[in-house]
N, C-alpha and C positions, 0 to 999 in steps of 0.2 A: 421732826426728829429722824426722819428717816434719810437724810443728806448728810449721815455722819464720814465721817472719811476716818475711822474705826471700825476694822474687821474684829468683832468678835470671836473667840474659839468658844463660847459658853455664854449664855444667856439665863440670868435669875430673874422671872418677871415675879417684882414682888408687889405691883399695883394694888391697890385697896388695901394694904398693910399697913399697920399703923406701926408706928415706933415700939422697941427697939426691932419690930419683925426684918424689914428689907434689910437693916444692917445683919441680922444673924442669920439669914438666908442667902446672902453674899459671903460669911464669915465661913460658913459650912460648904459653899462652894469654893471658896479659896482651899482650904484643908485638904480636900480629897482632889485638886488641880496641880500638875507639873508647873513647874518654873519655866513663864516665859507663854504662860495663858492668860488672855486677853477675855477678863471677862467683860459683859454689858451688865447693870443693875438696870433695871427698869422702875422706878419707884413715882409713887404719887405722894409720899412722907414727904413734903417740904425740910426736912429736918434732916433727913440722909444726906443733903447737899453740904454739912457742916458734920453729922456724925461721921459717915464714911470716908471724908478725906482724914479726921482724927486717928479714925483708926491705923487706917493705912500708913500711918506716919509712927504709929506705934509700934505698928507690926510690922513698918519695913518693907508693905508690898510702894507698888508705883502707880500715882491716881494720872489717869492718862488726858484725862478731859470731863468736863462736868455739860450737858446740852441740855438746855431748858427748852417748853414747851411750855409758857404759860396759858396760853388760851387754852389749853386741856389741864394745866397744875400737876403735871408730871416732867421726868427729867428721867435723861440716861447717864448712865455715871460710868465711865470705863475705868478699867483695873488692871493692872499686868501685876502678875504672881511673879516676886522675885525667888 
């Protein structure tokens, strides 16, 4: 995961979180982030890779890239704050 070609402005590592944690630890970082911050989620939820594009599409932010990792069962999920 580390060959991303995604500059983060902000990083939530929400590893070992179980559902709904990495999405409302991403949600709380969107909130208090300008428009046009690139965040990373770091998550091991298998489940973030289907909840947090949801949201994002709810709420209007832009899901930039989803990077899997399975030999470890984690994933980076990038975000840009509209």
């Amino acid at each position: 995961m580390s060959n991303t070609t995604y500059e983060p402005d902000e990083t939530v590592d929400a590893r070992g979180a179980t559902c709904p944690g990495p999405l409302m630890d991403l949600i709380g970082k969107v909130k208090e982030s300008d428009p046009g911050t690139v965040i990373e989620l770091r998550t091991s939820d298998s489940g973030s890779k289907t909840d947090v594009p949801e949201w994002l599409d709810e709420a209007g932010h832009d899901l930039l890239g989803i990077e899997d990792d399975e030999d470890e069962s984690e994933w980076d999920i990038y975000v840009e704050v509209t």
